[in-house]
C-alpha positions as CSV (number, residue, x, y, z in Angstrom):
1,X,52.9,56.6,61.3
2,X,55.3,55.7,57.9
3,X,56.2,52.2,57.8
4,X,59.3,52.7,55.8
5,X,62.8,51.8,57.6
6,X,65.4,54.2,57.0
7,X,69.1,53.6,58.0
8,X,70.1,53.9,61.7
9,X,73.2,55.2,61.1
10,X,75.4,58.1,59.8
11,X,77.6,56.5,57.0
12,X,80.1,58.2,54.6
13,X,79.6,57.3,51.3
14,X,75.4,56.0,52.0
15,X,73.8,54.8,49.3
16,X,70.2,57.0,49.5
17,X,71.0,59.6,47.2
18,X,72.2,56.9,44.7
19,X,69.0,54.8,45.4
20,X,67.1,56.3,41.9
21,X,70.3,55.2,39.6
22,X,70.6,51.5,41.4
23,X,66.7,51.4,41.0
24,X,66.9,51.9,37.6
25,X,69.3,48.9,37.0
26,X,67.2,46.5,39.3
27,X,65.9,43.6,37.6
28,X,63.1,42.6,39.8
29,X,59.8,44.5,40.0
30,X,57.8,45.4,42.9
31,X,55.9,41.7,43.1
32,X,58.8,39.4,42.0
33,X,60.1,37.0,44.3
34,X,64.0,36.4,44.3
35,X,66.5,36.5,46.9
36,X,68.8,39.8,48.0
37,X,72.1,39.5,49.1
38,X,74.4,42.5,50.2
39,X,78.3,41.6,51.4
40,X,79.4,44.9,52.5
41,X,76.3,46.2,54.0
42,X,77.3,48.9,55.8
43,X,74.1,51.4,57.2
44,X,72.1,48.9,54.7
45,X,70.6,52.1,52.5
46,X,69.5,49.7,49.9
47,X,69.0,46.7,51.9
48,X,66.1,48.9,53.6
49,X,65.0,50.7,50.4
50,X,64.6,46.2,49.2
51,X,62.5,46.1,52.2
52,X,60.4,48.9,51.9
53,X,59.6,48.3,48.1
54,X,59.2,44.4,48.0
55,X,56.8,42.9,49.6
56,X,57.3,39.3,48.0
57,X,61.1,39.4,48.4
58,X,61.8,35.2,49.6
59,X,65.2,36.2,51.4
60,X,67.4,39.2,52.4
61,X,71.2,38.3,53.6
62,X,73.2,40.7,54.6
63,X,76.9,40.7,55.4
64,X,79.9,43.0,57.1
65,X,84.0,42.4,58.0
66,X,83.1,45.1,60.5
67,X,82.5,42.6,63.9
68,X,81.0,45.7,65.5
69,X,78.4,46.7,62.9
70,X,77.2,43.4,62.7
71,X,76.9,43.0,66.4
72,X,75.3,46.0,66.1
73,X,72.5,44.8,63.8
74,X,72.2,41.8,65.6
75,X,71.7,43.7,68.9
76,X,69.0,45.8,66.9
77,X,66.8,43.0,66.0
78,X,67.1,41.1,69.1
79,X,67.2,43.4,72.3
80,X,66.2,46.6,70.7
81,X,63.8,47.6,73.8
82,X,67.4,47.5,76.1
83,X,69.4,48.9,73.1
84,X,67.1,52.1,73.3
85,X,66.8,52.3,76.9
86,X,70.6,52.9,76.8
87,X,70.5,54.8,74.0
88,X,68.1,57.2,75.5
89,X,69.9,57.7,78.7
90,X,73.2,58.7,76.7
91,X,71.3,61.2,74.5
92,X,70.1,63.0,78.0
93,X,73.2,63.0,79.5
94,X,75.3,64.1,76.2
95,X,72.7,66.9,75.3
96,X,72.7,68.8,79.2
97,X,76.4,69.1,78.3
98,X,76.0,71.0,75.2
99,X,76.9,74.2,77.0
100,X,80.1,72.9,78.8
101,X,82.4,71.8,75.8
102,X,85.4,70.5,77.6
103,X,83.0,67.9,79.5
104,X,81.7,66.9,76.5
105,X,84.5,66.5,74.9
106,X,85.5,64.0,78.2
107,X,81.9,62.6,78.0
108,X,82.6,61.4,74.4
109,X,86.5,60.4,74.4
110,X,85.7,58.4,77.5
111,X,82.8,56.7,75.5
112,X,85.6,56.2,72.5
113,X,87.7,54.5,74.9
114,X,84.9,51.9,76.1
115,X,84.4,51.0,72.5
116,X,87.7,50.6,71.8
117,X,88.5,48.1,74.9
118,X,86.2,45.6,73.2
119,X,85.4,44.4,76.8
120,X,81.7,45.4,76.9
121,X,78.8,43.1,76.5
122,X,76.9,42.8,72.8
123,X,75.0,45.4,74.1
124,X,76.8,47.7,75.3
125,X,79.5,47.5,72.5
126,X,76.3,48.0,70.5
127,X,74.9,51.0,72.0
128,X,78.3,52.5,71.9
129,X,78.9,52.1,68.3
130,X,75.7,54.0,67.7
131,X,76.6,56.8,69.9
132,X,79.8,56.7,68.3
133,X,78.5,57.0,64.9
134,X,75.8,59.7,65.9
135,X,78.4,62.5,68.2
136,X,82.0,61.9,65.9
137,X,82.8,63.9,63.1
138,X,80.6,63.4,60.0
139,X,79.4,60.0,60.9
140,X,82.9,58.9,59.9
141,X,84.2,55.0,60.6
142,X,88.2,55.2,61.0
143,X,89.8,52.7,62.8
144,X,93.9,52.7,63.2
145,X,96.5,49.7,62.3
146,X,95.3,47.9,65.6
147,X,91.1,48.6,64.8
148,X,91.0,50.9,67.5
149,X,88.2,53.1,66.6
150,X,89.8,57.0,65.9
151,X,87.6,59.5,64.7
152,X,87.3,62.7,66.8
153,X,84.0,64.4,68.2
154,X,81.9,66.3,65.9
155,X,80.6,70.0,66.6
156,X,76.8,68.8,66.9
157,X,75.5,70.9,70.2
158,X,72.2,68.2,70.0
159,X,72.6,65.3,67.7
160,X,70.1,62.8,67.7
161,X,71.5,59.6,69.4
162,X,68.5,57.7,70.2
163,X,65.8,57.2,67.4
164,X,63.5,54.6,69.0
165,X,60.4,54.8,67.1
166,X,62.8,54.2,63.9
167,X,64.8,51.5,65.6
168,X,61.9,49.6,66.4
169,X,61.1,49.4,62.8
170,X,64.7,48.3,62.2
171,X,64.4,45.6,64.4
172,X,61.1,44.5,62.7
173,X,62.4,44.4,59.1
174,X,65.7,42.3,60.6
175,X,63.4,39.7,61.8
176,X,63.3,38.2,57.9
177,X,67.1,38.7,57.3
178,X,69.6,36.8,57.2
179,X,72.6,38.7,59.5
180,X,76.6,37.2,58.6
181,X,80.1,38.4,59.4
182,X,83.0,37.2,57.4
183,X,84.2,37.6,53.8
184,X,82.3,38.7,51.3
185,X,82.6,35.3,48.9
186,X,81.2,33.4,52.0
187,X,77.6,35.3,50.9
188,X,77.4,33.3,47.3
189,X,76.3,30.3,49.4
190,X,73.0,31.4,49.7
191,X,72.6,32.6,46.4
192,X,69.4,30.9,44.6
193,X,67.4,31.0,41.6
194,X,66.8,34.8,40.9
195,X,69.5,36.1,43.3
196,X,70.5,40.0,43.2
197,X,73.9,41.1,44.9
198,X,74.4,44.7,45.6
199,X,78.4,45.3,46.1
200,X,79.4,48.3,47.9
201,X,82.9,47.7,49.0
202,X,85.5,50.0,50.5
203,X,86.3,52.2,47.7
204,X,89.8,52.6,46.0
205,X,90.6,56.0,47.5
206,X,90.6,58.8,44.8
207,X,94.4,60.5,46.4
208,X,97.0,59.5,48.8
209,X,95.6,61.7,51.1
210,X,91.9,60.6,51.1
211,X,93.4,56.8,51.9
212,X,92.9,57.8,55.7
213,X,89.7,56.4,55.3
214,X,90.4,53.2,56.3
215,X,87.2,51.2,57.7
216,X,89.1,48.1,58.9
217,X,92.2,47.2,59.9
218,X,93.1,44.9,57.0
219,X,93.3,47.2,54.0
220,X,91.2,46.6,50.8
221,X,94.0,47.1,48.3
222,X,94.3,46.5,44.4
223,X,94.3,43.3,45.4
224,X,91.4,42.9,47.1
225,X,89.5,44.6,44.4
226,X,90.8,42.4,41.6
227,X,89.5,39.6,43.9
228,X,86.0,41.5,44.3
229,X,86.1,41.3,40.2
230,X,86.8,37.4,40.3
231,X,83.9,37.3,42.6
232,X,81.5,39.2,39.9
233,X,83.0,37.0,37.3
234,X,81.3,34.1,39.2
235,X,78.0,35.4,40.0
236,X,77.6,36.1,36.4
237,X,78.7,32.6,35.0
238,X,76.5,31.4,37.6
239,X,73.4,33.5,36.4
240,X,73.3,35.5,39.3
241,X,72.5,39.6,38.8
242,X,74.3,41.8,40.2
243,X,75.1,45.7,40.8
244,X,78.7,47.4,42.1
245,X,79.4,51.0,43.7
246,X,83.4,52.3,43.5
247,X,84.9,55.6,42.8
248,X,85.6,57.0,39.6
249,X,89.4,57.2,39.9
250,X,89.6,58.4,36.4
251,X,88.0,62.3,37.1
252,X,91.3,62.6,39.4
253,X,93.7,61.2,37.4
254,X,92.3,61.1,33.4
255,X,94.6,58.1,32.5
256,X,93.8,55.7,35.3
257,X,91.2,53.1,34.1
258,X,91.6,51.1,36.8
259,X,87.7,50.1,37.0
260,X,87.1,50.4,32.9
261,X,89.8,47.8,32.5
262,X,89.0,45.5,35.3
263,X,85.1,45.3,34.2
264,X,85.3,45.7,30.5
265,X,82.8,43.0,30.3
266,X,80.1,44.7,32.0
267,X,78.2,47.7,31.9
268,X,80.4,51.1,33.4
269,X,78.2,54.0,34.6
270,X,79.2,57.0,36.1
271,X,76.9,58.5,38.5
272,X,76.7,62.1,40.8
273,X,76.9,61.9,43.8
274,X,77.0,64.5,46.8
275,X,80.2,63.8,49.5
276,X,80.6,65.9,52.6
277,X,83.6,63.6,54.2
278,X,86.2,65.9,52.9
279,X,87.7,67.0,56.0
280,X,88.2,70.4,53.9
281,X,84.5,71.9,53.6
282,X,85.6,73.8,50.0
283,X,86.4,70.4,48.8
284,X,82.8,68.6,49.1
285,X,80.5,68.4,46.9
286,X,79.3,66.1,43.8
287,X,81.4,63.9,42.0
288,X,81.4,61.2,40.0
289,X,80.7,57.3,41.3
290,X,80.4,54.0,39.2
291,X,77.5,51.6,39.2
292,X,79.0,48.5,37.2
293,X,76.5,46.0,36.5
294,X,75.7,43.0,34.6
295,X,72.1,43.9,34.4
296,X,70.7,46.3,31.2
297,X,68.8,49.4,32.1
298,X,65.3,49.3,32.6
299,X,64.4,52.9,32.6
C-alpha cells in the first residue's frame, strides 16, 4: 500500500499539476531541515506533496480564513475513525439514489442546508463539507454575501464521498502540523531560520464574469492583494523564501500588469495550467498562471 497523502478534497484552481514548476523553484532538497508554512492552504496540494518528499522537514504550519476547512482538517486528524464512519454511510445512501434524480437532488440540497445552518457539531459540519465538496458541481467553493455555501449539485451518478484508506493517511501526516485559522500575516510568527512560504491566495479574477468565484464572504480585492505584496516584502527583508500562485491578468487584457508592476522586484513566471471551472465546457482548458518568487531556479 503507497504511503503518499494526496488531497482529500476537490479544489478549483489545486495546485498538483503545477507541483513540477513550484518544485523546481524550491530551495530545500530532499534531506534539508527548515520549516513550511502555507496561509491559504486550501486542499493543501503542496503542503502534502512537502510531506511526502521530506522526510527531515522540522515544522509544517498550515493556515485558512475558511472556518469550515479548517475545522475540517482539524476533524481529519483528530476523529477521523467517526469522520469516515459518517462519511461512509452518506456515500451508501447518496449512490442507491443515483437512479431517482429528483431525490437526489432533495438528498443533496437538504445536506446544503445543514451546512449552511452552522448548527452542527465539528463533526458533523465536517463530514458535511466533504460531502459537499465531493457531490456539487466541479468541486467548486461559492459562498454568497452572508457565507452561505451556494454551489449546485453536480451530475456525478457515483462520486466518491468517502475515501477512508486515504483519509487515514491524512490524519497521520496532520499529526506533525501545525493547523491555524485567521489572516494570513498571523502565519509569519512561526517563521524560523530556513522558513519557505507557499502563497496561494484567492486569485484576481481574470473578467467580471469569472468574479462569481468568491471563496469567502469578505472579498480579496486590489487591496488585499497589494497587502499580500507588503507581506512578501517582509518575508524577504527578513530572509525568509518564498513562492506565490495568481492569475495572469495580462493574457485577457494585454495592457494590465497588474502583477508585473506590483512584484517588479522579484522573479515573474508564467506557467500552463489546465482549468475546468468554467461553467462553459468550450471555455476550459490551459492557460497561463504566475509563480512569483524570490527564490532563483534550481532546474
Amino acid at each position: 500500500m503507497s504511503k503518499q497523502v494526496k488531497p482529500f478534497l476537490k479544489w478549483a484552481g489545486g495546485k498538483t499539476q503545477l507541483l513540477s514548476d513550484i518544485q523546481s523553484r524550491f530551495p530545500f532538497q530532499k534531506h534539508d531541515k527548515f520549516t513550511f508554512i502555507e496561509p491559504f492552504v486550501g486542499s493543501g496540494a503542496v503542503l502534502f506533496w512537502v510531506l511526502n518528499n521530506f522526510p527531515n522537514v522540522k515544522k509544517c504550519v498550515i493556515n485558512d480564513i475558511n472556518a469550515d476547512l479548517i475545522n475540517t482538517y482539524n476533524t481529519i486528524r483528530s476523529n477521523v475513525d467517526a469522520l469516515i464512519k459518517q462519511l461512509a454511510v452518506w456515500e451508501k445512501e447518496y449512490h442507491q439514489l443515483a437512479e431517482n434524480i429528483d431525490v437526489k437532488k432533495e438528498y443533496y440540497y437538504a445536506k446544503r442546508a445543514a451546512f449552511n445552518t452552522k448548527k452542527e457539531n465539528n463533526l458533523t459540519q465536517a463530514a458535511l463539507f466533504i460531502f459537499l465538496n465531493r457531490t456539487c458541481f466541479n468541486g467548486l467553493y461559492r459562498v454568497n454575501r452572508s457565507g452561505g455555501f451556494n454551489v449546485p449539485i453536480g451530475s456525478y451518478k457515483a462520486p466518491r464521498i468517502c475515501d477512508a484508506e486515504n483519509l487515514k493517511k491524512v490524519s497521520e501526516a496532520l499529526q506533525r502540523v501545525t493547523i491555524l485559522h485567521g489572516d494570513f500575516e498571523e502565519t509569519v510568527k512561526y517563521a524560523e531560520e530556513n522558513t519557505m512560504f507557499y502563497l496561494d491566495p484567492p486569485y484576481k479574477p481574470l473578467s467580471e464574469s469569472s468574479s462569481f468565484n468568491a471563496y469567502a464572504k469578505d472579498e480579496f480585492n486590489d487591496r488585499e492583494q497589494v497587502r499580500l505584496r507588503d507581506f512578501c516584502n517582509t518575508l524577504n527583508n527578513h530572509g525568509h523564501a518564498w513562492i506565490l500562485s495568481n492569475s495572469d491578468v495580462s493574457q485577457m487584457e494585454e495592457k494590465n500588469m497588474f502583477f508585473d508592476d506590483l512584484y517588479s522586484g522579484y522573479k515573474i513566471n508564467r506557467v500552463l495550467a489546465k482549468r475546468s471551472i468554467n461553467s462553459n465546457s468550450a471555455k476550459r482548458g490551459s492557460i497561463h498562471e504566475l509563480l512569483i518568487t524570490n527564490q532563483a531556479s534550481v532546474a
